[in-house]
C-alpha positions as CSV (number, residue, x, y, z in Angstrom):
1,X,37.0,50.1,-26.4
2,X,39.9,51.1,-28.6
3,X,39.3,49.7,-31.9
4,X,35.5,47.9,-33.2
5,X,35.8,46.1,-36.2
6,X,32.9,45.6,-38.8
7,X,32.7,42.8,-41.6
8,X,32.0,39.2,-42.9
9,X,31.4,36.7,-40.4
10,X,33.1,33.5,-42.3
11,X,34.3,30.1,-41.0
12,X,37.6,29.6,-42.8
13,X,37.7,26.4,-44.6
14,X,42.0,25.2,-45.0
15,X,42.5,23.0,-48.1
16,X,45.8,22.3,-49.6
17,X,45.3,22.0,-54.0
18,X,47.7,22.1,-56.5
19,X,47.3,24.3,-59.6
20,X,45.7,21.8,-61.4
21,X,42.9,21.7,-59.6
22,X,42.7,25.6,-59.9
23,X,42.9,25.6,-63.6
24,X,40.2,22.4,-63.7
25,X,37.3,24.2,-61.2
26,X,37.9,27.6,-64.1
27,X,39.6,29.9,-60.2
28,X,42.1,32.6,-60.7
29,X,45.1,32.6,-58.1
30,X,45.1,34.8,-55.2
31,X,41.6,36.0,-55.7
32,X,38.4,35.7,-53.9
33,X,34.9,34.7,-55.8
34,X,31.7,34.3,-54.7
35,X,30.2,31.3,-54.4
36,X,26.8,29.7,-53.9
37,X,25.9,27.0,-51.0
38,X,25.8,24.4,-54.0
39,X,29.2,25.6,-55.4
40,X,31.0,25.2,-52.0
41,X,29.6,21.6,-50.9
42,X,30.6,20.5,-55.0
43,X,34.3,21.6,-54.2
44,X,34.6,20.2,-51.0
45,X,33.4,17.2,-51.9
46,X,37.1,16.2,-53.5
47,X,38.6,17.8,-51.0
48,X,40.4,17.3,-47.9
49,X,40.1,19.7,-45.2
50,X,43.2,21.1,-43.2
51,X,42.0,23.2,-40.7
52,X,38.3,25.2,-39.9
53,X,38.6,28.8,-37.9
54,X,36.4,31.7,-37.8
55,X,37.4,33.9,-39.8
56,X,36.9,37.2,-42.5
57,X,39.3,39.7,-43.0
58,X,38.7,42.5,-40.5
59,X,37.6,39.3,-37.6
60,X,41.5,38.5,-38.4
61,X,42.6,41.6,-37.8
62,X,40.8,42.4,-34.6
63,X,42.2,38.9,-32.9
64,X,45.4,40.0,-34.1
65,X,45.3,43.4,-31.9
66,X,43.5,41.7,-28.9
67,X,46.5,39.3,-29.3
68,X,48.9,42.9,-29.1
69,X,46.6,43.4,-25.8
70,X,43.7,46.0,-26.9
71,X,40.6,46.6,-25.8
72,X,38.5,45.0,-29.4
73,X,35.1,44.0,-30.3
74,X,33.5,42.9,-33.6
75,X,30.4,42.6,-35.2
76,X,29.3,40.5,-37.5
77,X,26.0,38.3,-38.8
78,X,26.0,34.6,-38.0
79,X,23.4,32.3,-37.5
80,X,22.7,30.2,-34.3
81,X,23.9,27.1,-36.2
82,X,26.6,24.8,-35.8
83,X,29.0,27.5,-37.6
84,X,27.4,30.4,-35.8
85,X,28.3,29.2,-32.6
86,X,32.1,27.7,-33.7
87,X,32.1,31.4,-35.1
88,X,31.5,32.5,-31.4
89,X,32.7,30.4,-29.4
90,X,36.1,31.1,-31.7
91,X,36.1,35.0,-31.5
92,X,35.6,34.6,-27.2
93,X,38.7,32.2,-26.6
94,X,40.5,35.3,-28.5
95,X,39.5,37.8,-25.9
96,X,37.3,39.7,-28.4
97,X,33.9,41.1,-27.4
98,X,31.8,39.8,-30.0
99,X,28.7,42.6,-30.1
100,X,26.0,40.7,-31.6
101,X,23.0,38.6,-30.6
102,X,22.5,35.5,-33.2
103,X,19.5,34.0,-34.2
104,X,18.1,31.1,-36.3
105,X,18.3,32.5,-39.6
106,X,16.7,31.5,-43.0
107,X,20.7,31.3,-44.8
108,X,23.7,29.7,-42.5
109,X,26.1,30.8,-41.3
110,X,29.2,31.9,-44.5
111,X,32.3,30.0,-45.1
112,X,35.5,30.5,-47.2
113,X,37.0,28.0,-48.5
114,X,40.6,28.7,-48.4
115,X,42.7,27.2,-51.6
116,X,46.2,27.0,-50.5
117,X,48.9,25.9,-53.2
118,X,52.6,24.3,-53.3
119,X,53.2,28.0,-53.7
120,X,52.2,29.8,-50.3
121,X,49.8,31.9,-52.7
122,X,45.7,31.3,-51.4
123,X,42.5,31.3,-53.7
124,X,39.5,32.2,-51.7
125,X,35.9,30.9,-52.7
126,X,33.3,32.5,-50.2
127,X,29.9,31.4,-49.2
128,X,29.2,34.4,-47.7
129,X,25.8,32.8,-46.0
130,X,24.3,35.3,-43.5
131,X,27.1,37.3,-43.1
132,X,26.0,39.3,-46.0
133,X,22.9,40.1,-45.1
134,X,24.0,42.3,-42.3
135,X,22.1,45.3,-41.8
136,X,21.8,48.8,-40.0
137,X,20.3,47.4,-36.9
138,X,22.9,44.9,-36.5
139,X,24.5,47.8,-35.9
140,X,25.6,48.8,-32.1
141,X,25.8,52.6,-32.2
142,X,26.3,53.4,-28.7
143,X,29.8,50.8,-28.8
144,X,30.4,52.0,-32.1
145,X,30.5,56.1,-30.4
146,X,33.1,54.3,-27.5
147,X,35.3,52.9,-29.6
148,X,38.6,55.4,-31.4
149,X,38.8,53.8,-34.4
150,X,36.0,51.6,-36.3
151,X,37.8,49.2,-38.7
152,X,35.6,48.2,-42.1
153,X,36.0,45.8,-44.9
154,X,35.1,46.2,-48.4
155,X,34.0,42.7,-48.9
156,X,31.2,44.0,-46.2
157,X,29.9,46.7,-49.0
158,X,27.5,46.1,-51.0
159,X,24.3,47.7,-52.4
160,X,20.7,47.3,-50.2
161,X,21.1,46.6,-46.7
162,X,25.0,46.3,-46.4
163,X,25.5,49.6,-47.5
164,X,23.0,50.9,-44.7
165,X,24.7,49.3,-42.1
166,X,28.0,50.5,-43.7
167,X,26.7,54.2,-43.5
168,X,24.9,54.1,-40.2
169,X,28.9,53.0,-39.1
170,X,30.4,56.0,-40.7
171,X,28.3,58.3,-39.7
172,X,28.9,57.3,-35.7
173,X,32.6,56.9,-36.0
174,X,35.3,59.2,-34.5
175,X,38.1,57.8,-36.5
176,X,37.4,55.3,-40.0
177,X,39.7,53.0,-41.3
178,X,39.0,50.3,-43.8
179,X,40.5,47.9,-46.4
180,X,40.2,47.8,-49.6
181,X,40.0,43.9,-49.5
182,X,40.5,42.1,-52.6
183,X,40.8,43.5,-56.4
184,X,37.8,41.9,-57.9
185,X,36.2,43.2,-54.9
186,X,37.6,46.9,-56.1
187,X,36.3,46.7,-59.6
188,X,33.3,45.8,-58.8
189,X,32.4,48.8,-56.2
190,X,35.2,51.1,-58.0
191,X,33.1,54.5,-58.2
192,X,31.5,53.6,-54.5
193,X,35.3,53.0,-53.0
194,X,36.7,56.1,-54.7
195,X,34.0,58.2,-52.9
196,X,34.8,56.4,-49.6
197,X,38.5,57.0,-50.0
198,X,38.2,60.3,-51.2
199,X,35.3,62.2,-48.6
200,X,35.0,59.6,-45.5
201,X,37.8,57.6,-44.5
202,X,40.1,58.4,-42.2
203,X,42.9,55.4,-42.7
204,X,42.9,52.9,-46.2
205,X,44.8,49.6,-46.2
206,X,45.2,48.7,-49.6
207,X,47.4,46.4,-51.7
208,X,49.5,47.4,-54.8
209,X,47.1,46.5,-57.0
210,X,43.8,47.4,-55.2
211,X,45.1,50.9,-55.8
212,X,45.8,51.3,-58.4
213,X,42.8,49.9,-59.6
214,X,41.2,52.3,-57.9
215,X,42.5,54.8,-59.7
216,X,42.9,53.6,-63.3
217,X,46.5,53.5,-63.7
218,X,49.8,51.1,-64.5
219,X,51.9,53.5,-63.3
220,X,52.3,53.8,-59.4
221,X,54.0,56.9,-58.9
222,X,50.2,57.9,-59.7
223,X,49.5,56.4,-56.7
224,X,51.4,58.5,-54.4
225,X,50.6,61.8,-56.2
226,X,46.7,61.0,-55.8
227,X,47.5,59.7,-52.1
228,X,49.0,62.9,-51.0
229,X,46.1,65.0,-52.6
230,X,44.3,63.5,-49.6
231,X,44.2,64.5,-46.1
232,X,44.6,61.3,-44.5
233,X,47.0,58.1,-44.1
234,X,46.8,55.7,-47.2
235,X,49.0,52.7,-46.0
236,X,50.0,50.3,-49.3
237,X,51.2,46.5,-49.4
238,X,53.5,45.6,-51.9
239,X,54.3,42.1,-51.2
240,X,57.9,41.9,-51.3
241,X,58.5,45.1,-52.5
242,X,57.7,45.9,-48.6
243,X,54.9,48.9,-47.8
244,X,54.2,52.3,-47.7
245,X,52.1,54.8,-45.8
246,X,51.3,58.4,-47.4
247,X,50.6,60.3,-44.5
248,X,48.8,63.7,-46.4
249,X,52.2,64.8,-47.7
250,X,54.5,62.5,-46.3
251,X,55.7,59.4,-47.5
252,X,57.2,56.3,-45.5
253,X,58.7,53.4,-46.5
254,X,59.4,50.0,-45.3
255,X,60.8,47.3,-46.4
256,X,59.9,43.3,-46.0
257,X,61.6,41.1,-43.9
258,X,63.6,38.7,-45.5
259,X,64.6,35.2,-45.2
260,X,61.4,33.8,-44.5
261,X,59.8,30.3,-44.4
262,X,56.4,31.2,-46.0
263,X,53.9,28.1,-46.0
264,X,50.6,30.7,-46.1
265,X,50.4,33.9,-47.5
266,X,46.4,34.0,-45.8
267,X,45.8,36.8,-43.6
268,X,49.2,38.7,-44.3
269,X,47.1,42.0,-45.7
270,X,44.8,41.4,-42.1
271,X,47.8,41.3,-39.9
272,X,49.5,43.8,-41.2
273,X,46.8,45.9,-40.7
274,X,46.3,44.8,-37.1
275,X,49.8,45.4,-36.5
276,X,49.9,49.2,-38.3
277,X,47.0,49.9,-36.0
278,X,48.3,49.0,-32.7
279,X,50.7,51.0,-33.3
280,X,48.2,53.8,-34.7
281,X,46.1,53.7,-31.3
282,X,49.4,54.3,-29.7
283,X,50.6,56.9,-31.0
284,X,53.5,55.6,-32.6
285,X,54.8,57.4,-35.6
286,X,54.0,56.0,-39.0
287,X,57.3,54.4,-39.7
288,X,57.0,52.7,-36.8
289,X,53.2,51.5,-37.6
290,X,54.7,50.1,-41.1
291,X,57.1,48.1,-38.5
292,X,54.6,46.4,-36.4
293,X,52.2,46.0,-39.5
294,X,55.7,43.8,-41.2
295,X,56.2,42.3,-37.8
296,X,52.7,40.9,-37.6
297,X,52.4,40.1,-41.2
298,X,56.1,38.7,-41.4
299,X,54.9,36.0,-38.1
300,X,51.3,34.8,-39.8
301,X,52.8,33.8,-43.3
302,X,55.2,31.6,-41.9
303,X,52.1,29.4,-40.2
304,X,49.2,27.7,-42.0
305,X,46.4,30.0,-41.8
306,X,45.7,33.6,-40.7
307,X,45.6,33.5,-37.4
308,X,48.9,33.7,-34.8
């Protein structure tokens, strides 16, 4: 297997608001919060639905690269509920080995509810369910140790169980690469991420301001002086300033396709990743990955949702 991803096992929930309706349920723009099972059934309740897909950020990215023609697989914690098995049955029709045995779980199966405004820009509220109760013997080591590259998410961190599976991943890995995920996500596991970043990943995907979060700083030259301190490829997005990979010393640049027709900006950060990597896994040079990653990212914003 070339690449195994690891994260959230959501069911994407589409909805179209306006800002209004933002401002009214007290949700910042572009962000994702966690929400309870009661929270999610209160918003959907005024709500129309667009579209449901199974979903989370590194699931995207895998059926992105099986789309590119790779070898992928993903695990992730679902229950064997009506989601679970939409979750599946979803990941299967995209050629992707999905490595783990569900069963009837106490919590169902997570969703996201996906906030789309007039806009393009999406507000995510998560249920994560079951997904974030994954643990270290959900955990396949033996198809973690065949696979080149094992692709994590930061939304999957967390203290207590998470974090075991997390390690036991790591510590089996011949290559690591992981996103940073969201910002709120980055403040609140900033000292554990900057460990991660700094001793045991191999490849970070990060957005503009994820980074420098990270780091403390409003300046982003900062960025790339603490990105080439590091012995490994730190790839930036910077919305339509383009991206940017610091490969140790080495910095590349690429700029964003213009002329678009956005109608979603979901899963642009996820396929931009799956694109970088395919062109990781073969061997292309970094300027070339920051290609593919545009390509890919440039293709899923111009449809509703983040899948291609």
């Amino acid at each position: 297997m070339k690449i195994l991803g690891i994260g959230n096992a959501i069911v994407d929930v589409i909805c179209k608001v306006t800002d209004e309706y933002l401002i009214k349920n007290s949700l910042t723009k572009s962000t994702m919060k966690l929400i309870d099972e009661s929270e999610l059934n209160n918003l959907l309740s005024s709500l129309k639905i667009e579209r449901t897909i199974s979903g989370g950020s590194v699931a995207n990215s895998i059926v992105g690269l099986s789309q590119l023609n790779n070898n992928v697989g993903f695990i992730g914690k679902v229950s064997d509920d009506k989601f679970g098995q939409m979750y599946e049955d979803g990941l299967k029709k995209e050629n992707v080995k999905f490595i783990y045995s569900k069963k009837k779980e106490q919590i169902p199966t997570g969703t996201c509810l996906i906030l789309v405004t007039p806009d393009s820009e999406r507000t995510m509220c998560t249920y994560l369910g079951t997904a974030g109760k994954i643990n270290e013997k959900d955990i396949d080591t033996q198809k973690i140790t065949e696979s080149e590259i094992t692709f994590l998410e930061g939304y999957l961190w967390d203290k207590g169980e998470p974090k075991k599976a997390f390690d036991k991943a790591i510590q089996n890995s011949k290559c690591i690469a992981m996103t940073l995920s969201d910002l709120f996500c980055v403040e609140r596991h900033k000292e554990n991420f900057l460990e991660l970043v700094k001793n045991q990943l191999d490849i970070v995907f990060a957005n503009e301001q994820e980074i420098m979060s990270l780091i403390d700083t409003n300046n982003f030259d900062n960025v790339i002086s603490f990105a080439k301190e590091l012995n490994k490829v730190i790839i930036i997005t910077r919305g339509s300033k383009g991206s940017m990979a610091i490969d140790k010393k080495n910095v590349f640049e690429c700029p964003a396709q213009q002329n678009l027709k956005i109608l979603d900006l979901t899963g642009a950060g996820d396929l931009f990743a799956a694109g970088f990597l395919n062109g990781y896994i073969k061997n292309l040079t970094i300027s070339n990955c920051l290609n593919e990653g545009t390509k890919m990212s440039s293709k899923v914003i111009q449809i509703i949702g983040a899948r291609i």
